[in-house]
C-alpha positions as CSV (number, residue, x, y, z in Angstrom):
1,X,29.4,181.9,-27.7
2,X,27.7,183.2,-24.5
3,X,24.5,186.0,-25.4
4,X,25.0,189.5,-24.7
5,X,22.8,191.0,-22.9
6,X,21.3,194.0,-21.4
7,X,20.8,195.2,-17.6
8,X,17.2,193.9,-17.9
9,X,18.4,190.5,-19.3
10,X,17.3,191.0,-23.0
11,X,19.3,189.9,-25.7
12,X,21.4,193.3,-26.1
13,X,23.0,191.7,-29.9
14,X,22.8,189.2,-32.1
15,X,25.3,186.3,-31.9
16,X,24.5,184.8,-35.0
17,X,22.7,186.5,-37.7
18,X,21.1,186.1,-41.2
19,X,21.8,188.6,-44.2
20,X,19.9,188.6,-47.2
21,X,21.5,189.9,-50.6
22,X,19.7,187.5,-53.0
23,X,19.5,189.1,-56.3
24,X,23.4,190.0,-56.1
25,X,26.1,188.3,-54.9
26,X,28.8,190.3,-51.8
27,X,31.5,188.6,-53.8
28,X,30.5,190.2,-57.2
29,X,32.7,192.5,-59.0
30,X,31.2,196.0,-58.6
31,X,30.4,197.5,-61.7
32,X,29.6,194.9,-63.0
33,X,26.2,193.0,-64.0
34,X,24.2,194.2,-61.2
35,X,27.1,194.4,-58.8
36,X,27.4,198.1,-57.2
37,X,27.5,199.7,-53.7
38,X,25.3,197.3,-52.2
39,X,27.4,194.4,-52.9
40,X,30.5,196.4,-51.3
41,X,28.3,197.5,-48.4
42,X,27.2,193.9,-47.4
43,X,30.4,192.4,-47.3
44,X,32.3,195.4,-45.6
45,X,29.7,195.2,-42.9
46,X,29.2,191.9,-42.1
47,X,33.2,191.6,-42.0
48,X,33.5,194.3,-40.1
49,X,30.0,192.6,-37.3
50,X,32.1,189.7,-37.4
51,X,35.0,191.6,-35.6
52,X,33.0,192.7,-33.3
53,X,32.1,188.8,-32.3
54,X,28.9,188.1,-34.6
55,X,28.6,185.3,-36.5
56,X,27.6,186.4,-40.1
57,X,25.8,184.4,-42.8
58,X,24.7,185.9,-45.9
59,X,22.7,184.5,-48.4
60,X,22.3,184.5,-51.9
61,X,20.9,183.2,-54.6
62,X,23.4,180.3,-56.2
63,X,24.5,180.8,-60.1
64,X,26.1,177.3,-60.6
65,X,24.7,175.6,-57.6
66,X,24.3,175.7,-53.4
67,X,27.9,176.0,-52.0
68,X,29.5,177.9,-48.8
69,X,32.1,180.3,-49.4
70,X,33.8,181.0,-45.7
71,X,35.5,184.7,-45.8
72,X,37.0,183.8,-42.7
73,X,36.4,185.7,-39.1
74,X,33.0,184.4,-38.6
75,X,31.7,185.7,-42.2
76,X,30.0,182.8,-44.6
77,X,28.3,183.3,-47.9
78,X,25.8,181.0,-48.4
79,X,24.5,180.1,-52.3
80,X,21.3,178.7,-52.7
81,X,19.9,177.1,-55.8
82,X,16.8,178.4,-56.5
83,X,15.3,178.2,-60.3
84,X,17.5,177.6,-63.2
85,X,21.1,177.7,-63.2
86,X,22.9,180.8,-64.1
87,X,22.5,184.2,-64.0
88,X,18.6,185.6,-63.5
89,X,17.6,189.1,-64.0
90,X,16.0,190.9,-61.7
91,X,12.7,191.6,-62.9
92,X,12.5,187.3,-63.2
93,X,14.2,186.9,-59.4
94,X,10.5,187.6,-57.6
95,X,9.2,184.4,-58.8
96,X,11.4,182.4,-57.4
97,X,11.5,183.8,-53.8
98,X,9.2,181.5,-52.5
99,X,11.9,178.7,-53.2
100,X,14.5,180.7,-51.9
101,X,12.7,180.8,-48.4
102,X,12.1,177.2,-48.8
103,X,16.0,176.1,-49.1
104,X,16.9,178.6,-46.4
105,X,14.5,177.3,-44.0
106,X,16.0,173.7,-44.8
107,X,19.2,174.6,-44.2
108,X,19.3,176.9,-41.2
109,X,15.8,177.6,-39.3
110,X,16.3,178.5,-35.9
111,X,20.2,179.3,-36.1
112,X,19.8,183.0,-36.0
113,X,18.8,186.2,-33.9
114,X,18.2,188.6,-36.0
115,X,17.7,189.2,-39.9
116,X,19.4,192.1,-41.8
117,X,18.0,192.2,-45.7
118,X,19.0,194.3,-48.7
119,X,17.2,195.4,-51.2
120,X,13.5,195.2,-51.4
121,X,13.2,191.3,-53.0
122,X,15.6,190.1,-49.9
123,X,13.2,192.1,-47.6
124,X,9.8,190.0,-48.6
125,X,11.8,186.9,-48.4
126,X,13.2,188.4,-44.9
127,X,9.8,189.3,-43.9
128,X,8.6,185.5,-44.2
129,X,11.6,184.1,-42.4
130,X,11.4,186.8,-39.8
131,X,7.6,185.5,-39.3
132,X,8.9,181.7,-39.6
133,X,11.8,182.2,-37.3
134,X,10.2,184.9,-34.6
135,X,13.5,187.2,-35.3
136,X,13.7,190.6,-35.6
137,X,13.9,192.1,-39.3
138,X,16.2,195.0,-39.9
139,X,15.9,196.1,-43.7
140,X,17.9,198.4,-45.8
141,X,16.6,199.5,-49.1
142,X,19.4,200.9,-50.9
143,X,17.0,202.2,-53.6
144,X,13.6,203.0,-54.0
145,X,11.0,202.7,-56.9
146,X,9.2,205.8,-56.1
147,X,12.8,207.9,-55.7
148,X,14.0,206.0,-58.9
149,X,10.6,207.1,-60.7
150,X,10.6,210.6,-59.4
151,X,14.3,211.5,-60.5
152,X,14.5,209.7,-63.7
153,X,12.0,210.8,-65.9
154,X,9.9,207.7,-67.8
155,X,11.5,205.2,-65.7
156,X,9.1,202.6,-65.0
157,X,9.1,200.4,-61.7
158,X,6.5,197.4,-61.3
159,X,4.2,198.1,-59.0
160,X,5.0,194.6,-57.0
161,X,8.5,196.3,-56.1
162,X,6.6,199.4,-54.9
163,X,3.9,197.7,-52.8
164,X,7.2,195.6,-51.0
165,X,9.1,198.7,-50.3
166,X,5.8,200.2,-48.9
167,X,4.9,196.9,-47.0
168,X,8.9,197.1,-45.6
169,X,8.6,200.4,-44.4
170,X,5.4,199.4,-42.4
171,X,6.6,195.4,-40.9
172,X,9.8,195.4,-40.9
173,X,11.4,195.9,-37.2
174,X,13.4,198.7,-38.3
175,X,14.8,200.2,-41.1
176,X,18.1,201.5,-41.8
177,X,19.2,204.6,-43.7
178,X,22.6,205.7,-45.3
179,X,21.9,209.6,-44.8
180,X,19.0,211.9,-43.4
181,X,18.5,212.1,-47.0
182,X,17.2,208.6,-47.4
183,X,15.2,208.8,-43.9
184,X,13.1,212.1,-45.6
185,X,12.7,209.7,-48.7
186,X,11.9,206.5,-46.6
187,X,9.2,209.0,-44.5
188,X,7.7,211.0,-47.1
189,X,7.6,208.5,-50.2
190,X,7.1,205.2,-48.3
191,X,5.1,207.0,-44.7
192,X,7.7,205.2,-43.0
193,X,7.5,205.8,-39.1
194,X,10.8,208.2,-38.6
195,X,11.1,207.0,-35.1
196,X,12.1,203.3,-36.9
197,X,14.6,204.9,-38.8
198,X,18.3,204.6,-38.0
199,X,21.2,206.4,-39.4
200,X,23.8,203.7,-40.8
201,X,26.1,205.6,-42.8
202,X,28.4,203.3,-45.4
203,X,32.2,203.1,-44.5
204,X,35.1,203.1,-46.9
205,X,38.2,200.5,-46.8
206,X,40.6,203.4,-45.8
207,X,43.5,199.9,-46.1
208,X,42.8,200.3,-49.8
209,X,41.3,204.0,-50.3
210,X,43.8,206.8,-48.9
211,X,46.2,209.3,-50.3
212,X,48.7,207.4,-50.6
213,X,47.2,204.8,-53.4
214,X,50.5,204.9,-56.6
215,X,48.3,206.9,-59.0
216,X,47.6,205.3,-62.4
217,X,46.1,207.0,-65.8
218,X,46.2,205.3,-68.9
219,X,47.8,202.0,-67.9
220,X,51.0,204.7,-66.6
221,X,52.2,205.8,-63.3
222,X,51.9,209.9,-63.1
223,X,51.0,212.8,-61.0
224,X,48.1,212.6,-59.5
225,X,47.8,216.1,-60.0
226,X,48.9,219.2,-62.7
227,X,48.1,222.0,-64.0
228,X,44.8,221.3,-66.0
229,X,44.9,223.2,-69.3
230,X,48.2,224.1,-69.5
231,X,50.5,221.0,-68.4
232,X,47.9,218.4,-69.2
233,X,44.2,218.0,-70.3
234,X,41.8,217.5,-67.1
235,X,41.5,213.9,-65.6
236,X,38.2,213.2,-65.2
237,X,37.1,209.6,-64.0
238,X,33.6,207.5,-63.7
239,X,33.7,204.5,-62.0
240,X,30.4,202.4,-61.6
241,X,27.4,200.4,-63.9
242,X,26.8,201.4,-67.1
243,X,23.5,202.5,-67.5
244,X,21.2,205.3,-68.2
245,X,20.1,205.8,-64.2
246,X,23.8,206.1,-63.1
247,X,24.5,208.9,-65.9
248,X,27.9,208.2,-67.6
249,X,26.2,209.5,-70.9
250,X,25.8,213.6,-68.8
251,X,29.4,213.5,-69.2
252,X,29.8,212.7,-72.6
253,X,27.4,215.2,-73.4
254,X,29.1,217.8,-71.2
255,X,32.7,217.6,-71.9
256,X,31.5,218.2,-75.5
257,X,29.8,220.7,-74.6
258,X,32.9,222.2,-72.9
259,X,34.6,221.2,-76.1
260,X,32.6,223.7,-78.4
261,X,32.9,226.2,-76.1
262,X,36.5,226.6,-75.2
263,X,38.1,223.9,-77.6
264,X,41.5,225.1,-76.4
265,X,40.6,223.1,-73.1
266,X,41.8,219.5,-72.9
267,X,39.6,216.8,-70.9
268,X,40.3,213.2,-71.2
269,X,37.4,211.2,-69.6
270,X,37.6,207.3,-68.4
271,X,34.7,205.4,-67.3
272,X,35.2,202.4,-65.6
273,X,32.4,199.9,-66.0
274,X,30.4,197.7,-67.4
275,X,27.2,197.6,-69.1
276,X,24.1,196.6,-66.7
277,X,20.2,196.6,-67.1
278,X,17.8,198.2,-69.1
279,X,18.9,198.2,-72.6
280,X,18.4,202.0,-73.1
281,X,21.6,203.4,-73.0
282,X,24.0,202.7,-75.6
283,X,27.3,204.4,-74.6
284,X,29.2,203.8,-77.0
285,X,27.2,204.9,-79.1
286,X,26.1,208.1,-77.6
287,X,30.5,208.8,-77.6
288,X,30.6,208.4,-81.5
289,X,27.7,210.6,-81.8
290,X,29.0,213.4,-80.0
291,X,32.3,213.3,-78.9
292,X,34.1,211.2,-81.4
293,X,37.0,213.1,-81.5
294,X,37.6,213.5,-77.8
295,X,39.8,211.4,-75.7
296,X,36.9,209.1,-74.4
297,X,37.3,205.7,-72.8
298,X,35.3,202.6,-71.7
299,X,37.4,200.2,-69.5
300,X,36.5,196.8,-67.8
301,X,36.0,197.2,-63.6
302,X,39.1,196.8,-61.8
303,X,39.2,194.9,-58.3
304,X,39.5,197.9,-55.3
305,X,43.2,198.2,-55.4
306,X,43.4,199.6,-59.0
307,X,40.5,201.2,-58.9
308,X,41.9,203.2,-55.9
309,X,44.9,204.2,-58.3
310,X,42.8,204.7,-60.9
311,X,40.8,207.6,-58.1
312,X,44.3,209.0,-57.3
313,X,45.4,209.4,-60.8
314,X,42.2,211.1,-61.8
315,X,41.9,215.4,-60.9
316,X,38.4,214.9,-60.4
317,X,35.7,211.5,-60.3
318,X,32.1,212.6,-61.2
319,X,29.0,210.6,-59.9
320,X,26.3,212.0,-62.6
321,X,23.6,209.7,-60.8
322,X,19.8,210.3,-61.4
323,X,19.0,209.4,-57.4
324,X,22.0,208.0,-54.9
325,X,21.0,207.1,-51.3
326,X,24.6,207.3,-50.5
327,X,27.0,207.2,-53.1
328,X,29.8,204.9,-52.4
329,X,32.4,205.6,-55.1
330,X,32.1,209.7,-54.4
331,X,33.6,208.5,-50.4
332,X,36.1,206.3,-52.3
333,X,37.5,208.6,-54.4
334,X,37.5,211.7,-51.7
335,X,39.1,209.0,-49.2
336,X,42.4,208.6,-52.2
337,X,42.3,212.6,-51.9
338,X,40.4,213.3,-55.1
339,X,37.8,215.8,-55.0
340,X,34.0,214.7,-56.7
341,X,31.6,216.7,-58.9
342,X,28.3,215.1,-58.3
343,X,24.7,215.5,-58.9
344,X,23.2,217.4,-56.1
345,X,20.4,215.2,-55.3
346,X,20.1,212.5,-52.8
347,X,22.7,211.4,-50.0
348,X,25.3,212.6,-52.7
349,X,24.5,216.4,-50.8
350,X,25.4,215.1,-47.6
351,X,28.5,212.8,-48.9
352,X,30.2,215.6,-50.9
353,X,31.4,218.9,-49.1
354,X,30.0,221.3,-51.8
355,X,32.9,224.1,-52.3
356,X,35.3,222.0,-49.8
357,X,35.5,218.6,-50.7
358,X,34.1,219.0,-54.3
359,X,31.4,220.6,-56.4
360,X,27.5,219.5,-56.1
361,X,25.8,220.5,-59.8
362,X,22.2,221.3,-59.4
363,X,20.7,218.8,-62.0
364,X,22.1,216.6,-64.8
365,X,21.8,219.2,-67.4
366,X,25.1,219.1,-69.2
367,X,25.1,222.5,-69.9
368,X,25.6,223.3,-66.0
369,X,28.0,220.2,-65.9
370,X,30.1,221.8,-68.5
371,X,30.0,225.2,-66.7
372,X,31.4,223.7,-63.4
373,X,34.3,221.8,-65.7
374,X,35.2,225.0,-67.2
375,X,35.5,226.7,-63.9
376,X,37.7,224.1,-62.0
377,X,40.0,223.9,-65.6
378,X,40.5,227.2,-65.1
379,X,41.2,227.4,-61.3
380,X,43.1,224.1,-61.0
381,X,44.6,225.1,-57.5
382,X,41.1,224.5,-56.2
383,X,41.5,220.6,-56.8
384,X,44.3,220.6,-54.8
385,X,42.7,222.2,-51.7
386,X,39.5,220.5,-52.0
387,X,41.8,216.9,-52.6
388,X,42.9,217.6,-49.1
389,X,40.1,218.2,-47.6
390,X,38.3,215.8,-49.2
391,X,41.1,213.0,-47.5
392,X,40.3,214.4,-44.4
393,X,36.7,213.9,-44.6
394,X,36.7,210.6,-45.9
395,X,39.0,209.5,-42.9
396,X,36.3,210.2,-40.8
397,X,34.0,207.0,-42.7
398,X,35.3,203.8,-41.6
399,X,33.7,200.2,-41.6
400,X,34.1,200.0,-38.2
401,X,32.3,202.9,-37.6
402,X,29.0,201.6,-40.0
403,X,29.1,198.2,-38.2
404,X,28.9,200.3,-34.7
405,X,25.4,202.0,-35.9
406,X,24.6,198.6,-37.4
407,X,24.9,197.5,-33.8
408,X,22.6,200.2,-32.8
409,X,19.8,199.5,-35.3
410,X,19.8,195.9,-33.9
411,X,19.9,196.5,-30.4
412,X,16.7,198.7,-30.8
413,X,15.1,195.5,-33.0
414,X,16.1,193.1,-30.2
415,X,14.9,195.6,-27.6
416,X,10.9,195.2,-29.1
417,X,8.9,191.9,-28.9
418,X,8.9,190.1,-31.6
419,X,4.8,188.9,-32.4
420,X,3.9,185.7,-31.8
């Protein structure tokens, strides 16, 4: 493949690149494990580089052994065996980075032209092979310790994740952010240099996420929409991890809340998920305490398709998050036309359209979650309008468009002298 280059005869974008997404696979099911955004986000993007002519290797770390997985297009996910076989936590992942470098230098030093890493443990192994190499290193935290800590009270982040993500925001050639959000967070939490800071806004798979998804509730075909309260209860949908930082338990909280306030009023609540993480949320049992007799349901994650009929059957999906940079599954479920309550906090403010494509709820407390419930129950002709405009909106956030500022993140890497 012949380079690109600029006017001045500098390598204007990469024609083969690394990405680094070692503590989770692209191919994993989100919602599952550790599996969320991130994994959607690499593999949407580096499918959607790969259209545009770039060779893309990602890297992870291998469960059952080293293999190749070729997603066709230019796109290659690469396992490597580090440590023991099967699954490794997180907080056990660091120690084994060093021989994570070690097989990717073996295999594949010198191939690439620049290095794109998520999530701070890929970024210290991508600022060694950005050193070994002499390639640019464009980094993408996803989420920070120091946000994490400062919106979830008593959460507790090691203080070798914190000094990387400071050390990130310093080296690496540039970083990239999903909303002006993150770039205040990545400036005034990490003293990151704003003018290294690009916008790269997440896309949705409108093929799979649009209006016209056959909605599904409860295993049935139905309306996507009625008349909550009177011709059905509310439909009200979660969809992501299970655990404490991603706030499935708000709801449960709030629509019994609703419950002993207006017990005429019918909700019927699905999360879609599985457990992940820190042990401290125990969901189901936090349903038996306090909403045992309300139509409350845990289901497996669903590959994109269903979940996308699960969005358009649901009146309303809720993203109850402590922090979100972004908050991918609030863009899904707008780009089926379903309108999102969400936590105001975050990139979720700049993703959701408060009073046009959805309702932004100023803190987790479930009292105020209840209170916005009550008011769309009772004005169910407001999910309609904000459903439309929440299609429209989401039309505007495609893959092809995130891979475009992508593009522009690594032109202004390549554009600066690598030391040494």
């Amino acid at each position: 493949m012949p380079a690109r280059t600029n006017a001045s005869g500098a390598l204007d974008a990469p024609r083969r690149m690394a990405m680094l997404s070692l503590h989770t696979s692209p191919l994993a099911q989100p919602g599952a494990g550790d599996a969320g955004g991130m994994n959607v986000y690499v593999r949407q993007l580096a499918s959607a580089l790969a259209r545009t002519g770039i060779e893309v290797d990602v890297f992870t770390r291998a469960v059952d052994g080293p293999s190749t997985t070729d997603l066709g297009d230019g796109v290659r996910v690469r396992h490597v065996a580090a440590g023991p076989r099967g699954p490794l936590s997180k907080e056990r992942l660091p120690e084994h980075l060093p021989q994570l470098v070690a097989a990717i230098n073996d295999c594949c030093a010198g191939r690439y032209e620049l290095i794109h890493s998520h999530y701070w443990m890929s970024g210290v192994a991508g600022l060694r092979l950005a050193a070994d190499w002499n390639v640019p290193l464009v980094h993408t935290m996803h989420t920070m310790g120091a946000v994490k800590k400062r919106h979830q009270a008593g959460a507790e982040e090691p203080d070798v994740r914190l000094a990387a993500e400071a050390r990130l925001a310093a080296e690496a050639a540039r970083l990239t952010a999903n909303t002006p959000a993150e770039v205040a967070e990545l400036v005034g939490d990490l003293a990151a240099d704003a003018g290294r800071i690009d916008v790269v806004p997440p896309g949705v798979d409108l093929g799979i996420f649009h209006p016209g998804a056959e909605p599904l509730w409860e295993g049935l075909p139905g309306p996507s929409r009625g008349v909550a309260g009177v011709d059905r209860p509310l439909r009200l949908l979660f969809a992501g991890r299970v655990q404490k930082l991603k706030g499935p338990h708000i709801l449960v909280h709030a629509i019994a809340e609703l419950h002993r306030r207006r017990p005429e009023l019918g909700v019927e609540l699905a999360l879609i998920g599985a457990h992940s993480g820190a042990k401290e949320l125990d969901l189901r049992q936090v349903i038996a305490d306090e909403a045992p007799h309300l139509a409350v349901r845990i289901l497996d994650p669903v590959p994109p398709a269903h979940l996308a009929r699960w969005f358009a059957g649901a009146d309303l999906v809720a993203v109850p998050s402590y922090s979100e940079s972004f908050g991918l599954v609030a863009m899904e479920a707008q780009a089926c036309g379903t309108p999102v309550i969400a936590n105001d906090v975050g990139g979720l403010a700049h993703t959701v359209r408060d009073g046009a494509t959805g309702v932004l709820v100023p803190g987790l407390d479930p009292v105020l979650w209840a209170s916005a419930l009550e008011a769309l129950v009772d004005a169910p002709g407001r999910l309609d309008a904000w459903g439309a405009e929440a299609a429209r909106h989401a039309a505007g956030f495609s893959w092809e468009r995130t891979a475009a500022a992508a593009l522009h993140s690594y032109r202004n890497a390549l554009a600066v002298p690598v030391p040494g």
